[in-house]
MDAnalysis code that builds the backbone (N, CA, C; Angstrom):
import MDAnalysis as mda
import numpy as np

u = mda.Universe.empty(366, n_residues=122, atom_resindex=np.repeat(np.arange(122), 3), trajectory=True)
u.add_TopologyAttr("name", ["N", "CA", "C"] * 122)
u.add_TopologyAttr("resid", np.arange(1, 123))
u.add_TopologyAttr("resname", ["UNK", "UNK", "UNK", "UNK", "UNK", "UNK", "UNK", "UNK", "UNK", "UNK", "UNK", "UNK", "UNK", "UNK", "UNK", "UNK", "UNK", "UNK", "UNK", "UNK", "UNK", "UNK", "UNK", "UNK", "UNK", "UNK", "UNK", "UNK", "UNK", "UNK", "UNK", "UNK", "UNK", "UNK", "UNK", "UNK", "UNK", "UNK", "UNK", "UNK", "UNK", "UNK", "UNK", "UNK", "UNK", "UNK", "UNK", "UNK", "UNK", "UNK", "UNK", "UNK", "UNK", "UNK", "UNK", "UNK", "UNK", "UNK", "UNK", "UNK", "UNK", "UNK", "UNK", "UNK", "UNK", "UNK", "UNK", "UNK", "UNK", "UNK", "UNK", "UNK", "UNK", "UNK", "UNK", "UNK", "UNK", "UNK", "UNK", "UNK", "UNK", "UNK", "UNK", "UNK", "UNK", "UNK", "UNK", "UNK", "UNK", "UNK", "UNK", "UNK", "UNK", "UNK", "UNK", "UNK", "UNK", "UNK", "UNK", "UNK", "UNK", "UNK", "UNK", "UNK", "UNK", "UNK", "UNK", "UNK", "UNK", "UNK", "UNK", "UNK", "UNK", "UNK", "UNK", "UNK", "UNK", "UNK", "UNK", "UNK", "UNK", "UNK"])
u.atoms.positions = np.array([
    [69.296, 90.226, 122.415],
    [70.651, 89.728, 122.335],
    [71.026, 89.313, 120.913],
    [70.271, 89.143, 120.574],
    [70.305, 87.973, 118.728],
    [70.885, 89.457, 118.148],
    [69.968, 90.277, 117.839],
    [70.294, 91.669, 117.134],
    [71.771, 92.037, 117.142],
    [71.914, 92.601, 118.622],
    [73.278, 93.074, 118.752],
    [74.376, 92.077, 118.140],
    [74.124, 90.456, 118.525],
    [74.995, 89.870, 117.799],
    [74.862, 89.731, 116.270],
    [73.985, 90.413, 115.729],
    [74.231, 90.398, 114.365],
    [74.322, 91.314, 114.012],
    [74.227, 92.351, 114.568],
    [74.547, 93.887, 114.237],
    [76.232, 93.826, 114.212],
    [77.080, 93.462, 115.218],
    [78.117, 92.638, 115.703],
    [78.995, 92.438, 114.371],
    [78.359, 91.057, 114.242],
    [78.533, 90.129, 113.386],
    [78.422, 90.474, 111.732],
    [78.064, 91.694, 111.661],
    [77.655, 92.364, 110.474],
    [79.033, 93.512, 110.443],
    [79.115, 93.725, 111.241],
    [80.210, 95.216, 111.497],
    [81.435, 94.530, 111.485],
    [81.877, 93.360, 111.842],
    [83.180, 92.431, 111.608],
    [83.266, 92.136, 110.018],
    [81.887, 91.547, 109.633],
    [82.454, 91.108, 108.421],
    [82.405, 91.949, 107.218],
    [82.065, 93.511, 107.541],
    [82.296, 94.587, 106.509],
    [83.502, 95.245, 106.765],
    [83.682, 95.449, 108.006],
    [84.836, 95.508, 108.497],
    [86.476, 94.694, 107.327],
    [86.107, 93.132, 107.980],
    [87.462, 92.545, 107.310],
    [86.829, 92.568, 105.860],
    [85.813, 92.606, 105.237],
    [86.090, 92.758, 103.717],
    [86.514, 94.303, 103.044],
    [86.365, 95.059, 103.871],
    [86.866, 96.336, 103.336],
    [88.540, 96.478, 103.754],
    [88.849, 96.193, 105.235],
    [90.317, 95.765, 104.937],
    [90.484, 94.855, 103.510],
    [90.252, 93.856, 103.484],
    [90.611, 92.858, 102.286],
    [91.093, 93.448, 101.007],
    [89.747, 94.705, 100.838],
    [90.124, 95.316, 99.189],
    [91.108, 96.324, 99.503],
    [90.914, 96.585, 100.618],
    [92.279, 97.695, 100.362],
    [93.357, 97.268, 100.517],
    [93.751, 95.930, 100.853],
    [95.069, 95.335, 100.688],
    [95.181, 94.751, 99.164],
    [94.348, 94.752, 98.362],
    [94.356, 94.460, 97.522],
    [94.668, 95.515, 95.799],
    [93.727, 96.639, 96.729],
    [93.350, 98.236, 95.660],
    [95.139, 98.918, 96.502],
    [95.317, 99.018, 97.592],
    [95.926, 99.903, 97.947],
    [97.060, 98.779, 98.951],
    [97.690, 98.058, 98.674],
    [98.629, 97.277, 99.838],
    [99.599, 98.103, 100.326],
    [100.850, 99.206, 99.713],
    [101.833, 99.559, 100.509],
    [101.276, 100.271, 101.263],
    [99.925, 101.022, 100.951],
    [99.416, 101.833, 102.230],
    [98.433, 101.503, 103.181],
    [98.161, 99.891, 102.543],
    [97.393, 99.196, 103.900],
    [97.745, 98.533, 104.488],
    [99.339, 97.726, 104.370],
    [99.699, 96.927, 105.470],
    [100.425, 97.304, 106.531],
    [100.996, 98.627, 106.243],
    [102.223, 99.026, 107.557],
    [100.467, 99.291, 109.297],
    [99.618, 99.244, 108.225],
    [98.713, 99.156, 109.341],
    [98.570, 97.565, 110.391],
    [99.343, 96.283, 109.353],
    [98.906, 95.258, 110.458],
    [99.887, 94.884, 111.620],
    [100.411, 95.986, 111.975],
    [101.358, 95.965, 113.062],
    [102.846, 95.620, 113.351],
    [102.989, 94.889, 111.699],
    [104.698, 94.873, 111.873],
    [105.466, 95.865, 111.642],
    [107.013, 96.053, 112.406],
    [107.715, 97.350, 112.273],
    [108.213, 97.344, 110.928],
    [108.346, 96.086, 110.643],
    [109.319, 95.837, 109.101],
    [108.492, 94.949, 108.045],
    [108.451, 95.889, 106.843],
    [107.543, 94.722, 105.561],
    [108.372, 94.603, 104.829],
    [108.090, 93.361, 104.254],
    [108.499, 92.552, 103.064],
    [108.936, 93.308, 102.093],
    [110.564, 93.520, 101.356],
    [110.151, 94.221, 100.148],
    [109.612, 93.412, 98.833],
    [108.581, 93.882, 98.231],
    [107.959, 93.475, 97.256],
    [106.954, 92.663, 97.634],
    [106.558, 93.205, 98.843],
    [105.259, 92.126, 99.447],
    [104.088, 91.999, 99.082],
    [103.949, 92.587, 97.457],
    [102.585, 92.530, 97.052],
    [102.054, 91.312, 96.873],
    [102.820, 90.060, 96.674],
    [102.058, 88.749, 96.751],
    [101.300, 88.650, 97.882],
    [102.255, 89.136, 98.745],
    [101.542, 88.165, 100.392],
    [100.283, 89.500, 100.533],
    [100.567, 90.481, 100.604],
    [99.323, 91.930, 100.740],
    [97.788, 90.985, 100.133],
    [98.288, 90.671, 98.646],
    [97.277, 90.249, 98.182],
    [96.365, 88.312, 98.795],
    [97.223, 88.242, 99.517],
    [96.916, 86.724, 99.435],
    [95.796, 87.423, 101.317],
    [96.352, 88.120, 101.758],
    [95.878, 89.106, 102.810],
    [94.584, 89.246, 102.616],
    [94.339, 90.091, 101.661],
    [93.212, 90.355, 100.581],
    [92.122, 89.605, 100.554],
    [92.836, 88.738, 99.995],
    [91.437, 87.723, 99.399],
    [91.083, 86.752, 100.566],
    [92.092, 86.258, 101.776],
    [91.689, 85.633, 102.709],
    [90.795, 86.647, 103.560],
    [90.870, 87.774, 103.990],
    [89.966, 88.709, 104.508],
    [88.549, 88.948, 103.563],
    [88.550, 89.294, 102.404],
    [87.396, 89.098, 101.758],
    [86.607, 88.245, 101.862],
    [87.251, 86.861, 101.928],
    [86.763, 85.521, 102.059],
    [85.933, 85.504, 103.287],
    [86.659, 85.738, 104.498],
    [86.432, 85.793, 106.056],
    [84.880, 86.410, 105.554],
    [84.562, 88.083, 105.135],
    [83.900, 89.001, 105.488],
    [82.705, 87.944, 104.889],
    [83.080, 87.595, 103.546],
    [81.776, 86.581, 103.085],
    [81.317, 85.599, 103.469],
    [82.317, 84.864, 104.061],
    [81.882, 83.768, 105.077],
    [80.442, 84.420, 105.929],
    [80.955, 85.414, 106.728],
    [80.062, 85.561, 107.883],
    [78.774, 86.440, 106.896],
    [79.216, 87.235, 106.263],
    [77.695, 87.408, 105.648],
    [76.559, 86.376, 104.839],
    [76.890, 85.087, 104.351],
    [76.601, 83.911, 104.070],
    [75.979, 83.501, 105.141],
    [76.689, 83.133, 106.230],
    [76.468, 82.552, 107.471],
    [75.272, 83.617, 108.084],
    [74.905, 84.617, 107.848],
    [74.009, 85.046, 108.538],
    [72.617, 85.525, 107.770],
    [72.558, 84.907, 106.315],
    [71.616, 85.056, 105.633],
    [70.933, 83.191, 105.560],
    [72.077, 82.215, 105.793],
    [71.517, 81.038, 105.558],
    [71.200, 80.170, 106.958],
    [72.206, 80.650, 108.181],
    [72.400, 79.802, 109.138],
    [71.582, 80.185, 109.714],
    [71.675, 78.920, 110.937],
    [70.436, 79.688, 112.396],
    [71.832, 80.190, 112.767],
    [71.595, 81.128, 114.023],
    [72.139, 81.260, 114.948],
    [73.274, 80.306, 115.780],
    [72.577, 79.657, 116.062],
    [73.730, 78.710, 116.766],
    [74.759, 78.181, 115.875],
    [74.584, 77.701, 114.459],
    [75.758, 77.352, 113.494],
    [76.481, 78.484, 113.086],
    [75.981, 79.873, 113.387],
    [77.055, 80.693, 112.758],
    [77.734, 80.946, 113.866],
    [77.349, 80.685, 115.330],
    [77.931, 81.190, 116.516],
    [79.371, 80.576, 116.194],
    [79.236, 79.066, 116.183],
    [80.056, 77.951, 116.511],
    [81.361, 78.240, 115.121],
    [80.655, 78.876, 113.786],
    [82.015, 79.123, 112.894],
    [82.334, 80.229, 113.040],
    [81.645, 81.411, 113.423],
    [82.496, 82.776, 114.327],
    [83.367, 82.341, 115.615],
    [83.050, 81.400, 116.136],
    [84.229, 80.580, 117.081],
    [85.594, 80.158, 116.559],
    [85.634, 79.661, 115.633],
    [86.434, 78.978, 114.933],
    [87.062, 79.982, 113.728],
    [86.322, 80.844, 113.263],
    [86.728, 82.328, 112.792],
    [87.337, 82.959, 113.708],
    [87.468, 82.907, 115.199],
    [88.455, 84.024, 115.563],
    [89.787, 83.723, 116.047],
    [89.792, 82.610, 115.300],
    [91.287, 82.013, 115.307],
    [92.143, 82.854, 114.850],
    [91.534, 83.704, 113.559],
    [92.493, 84.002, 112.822],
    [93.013, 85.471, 113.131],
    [92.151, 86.108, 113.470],
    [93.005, 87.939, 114.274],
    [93.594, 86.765, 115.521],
    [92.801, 85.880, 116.593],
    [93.644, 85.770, 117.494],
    [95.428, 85.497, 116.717],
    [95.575, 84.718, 115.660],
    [96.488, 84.097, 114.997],
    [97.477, 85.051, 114.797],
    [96.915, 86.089, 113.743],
    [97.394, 87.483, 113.741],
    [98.099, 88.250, 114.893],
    [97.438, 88.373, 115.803],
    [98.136, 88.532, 117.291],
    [99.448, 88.084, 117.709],
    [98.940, 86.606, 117.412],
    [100.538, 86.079, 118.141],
    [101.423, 86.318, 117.458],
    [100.950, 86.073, 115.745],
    [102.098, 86.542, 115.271],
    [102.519, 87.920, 114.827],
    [101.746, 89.436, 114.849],
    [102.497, 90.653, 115.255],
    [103.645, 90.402, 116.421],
    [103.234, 89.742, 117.681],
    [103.695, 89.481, 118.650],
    [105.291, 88.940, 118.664],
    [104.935, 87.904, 117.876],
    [106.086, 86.946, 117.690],
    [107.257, 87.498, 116.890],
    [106.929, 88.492, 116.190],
    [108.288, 89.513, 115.369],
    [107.951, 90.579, 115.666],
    [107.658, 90.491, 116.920],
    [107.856, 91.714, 117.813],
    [107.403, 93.494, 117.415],
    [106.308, 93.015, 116.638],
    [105.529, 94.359, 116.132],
    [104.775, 94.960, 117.074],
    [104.207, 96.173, 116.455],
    [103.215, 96.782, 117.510],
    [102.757, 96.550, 118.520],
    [102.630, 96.311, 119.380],
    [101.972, 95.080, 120.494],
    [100.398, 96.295, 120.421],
    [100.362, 97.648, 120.384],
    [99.042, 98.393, 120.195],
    [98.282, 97.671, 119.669],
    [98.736, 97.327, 118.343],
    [98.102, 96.989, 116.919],
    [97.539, 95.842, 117.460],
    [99.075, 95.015, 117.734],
    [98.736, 92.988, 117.840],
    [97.108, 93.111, 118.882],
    [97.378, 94.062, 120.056],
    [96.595, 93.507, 121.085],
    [94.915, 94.446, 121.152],
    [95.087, 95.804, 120.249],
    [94.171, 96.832, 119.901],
    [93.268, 96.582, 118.526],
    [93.742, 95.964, 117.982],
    [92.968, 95.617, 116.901],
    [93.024, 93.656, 116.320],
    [93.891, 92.961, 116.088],
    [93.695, 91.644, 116.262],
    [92.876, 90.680, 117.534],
    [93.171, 91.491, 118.888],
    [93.115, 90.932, 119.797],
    [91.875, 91.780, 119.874],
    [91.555, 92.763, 119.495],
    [90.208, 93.212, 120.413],
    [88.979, 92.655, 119.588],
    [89.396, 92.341, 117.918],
    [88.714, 91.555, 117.218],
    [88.449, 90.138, 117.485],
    [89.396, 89.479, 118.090],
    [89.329, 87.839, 118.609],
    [88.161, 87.914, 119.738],
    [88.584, 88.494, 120.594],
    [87.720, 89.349, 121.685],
    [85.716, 89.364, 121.485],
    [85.746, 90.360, 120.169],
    [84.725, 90.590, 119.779],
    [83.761, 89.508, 119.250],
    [84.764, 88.522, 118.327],
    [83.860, 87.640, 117.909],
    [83.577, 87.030, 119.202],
    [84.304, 86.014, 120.237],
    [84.163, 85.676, 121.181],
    [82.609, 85.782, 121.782],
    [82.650, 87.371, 121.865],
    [81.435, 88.144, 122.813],
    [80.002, 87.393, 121.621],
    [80.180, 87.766, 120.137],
    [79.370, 87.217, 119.138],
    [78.748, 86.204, 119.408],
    [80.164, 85.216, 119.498],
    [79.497, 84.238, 119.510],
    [78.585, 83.605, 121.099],
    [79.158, 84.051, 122.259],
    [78.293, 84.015, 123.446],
    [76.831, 84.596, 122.947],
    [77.259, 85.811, 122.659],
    [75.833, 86.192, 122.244],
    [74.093, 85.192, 121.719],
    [75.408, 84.524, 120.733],
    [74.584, 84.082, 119.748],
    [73.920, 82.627, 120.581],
    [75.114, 81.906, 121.248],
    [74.675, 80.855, 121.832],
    [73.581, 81.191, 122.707],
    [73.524, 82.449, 123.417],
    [72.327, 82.878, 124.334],
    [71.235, 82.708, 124.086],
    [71.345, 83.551, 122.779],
    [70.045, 83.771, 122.012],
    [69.283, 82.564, 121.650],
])
């Protein structure tokens, strides 16, 4: 069980750090991916602020799984999936994609979720 949740837990946080740089290397062609129908014009501030909070995320959990036990990284992958859940509501809330909001934010909230059960198992 430990494995898969860090196999898991490894695939999320390369995952959101490679989103991160490409909102960063590439934003007009990486955000019409986070599910809203309508972007910002000149939204390269916020793309980038996108960026570096996702980078951040991906390092968090790779940190967390070179220093923590198990059970402390479970409990901040808990508290980490605030933020796709967050994401969710708000695709949701300006009425974007609901695919996107509920196929990729939500299946990520989802995932850590499972992580972190995992991890508490283990």
């Amino acid at each position: 069980m430990l494995t898969t949740a860090y196999i898991l837990a490894a695939l999320i946080a390369a995952g959101i750090t490679f989103i991160g740089i490409q909102y960063i290397w590439t934003p007009g062609k990486t955000a019409p991916g986070f599910g809203f129908r309508e972007l910002p014009q000149n939204g390269e501030g916020y793309y980038s602020v996108k960026g570096v909070r996702d980078i951040a995320s991906g390092l968090i959990l790779f940190t967390l799984m070179a220093v923590a036990g198990h059970r402390e990284m479970a409990w901040v992958i808990l508290a980490m999936a605030s933020i796709p859940f967050g994401d969710m509501l708000v695709v949701l809330r300006y009425r974007g994609r609901k695919a996107v909001a509920f196929g990729i934010h939500g299946a990520t909230a989802a995932v850590m979720l499972i992580v972190t059960a995992l991890l508490l198992a283990g």
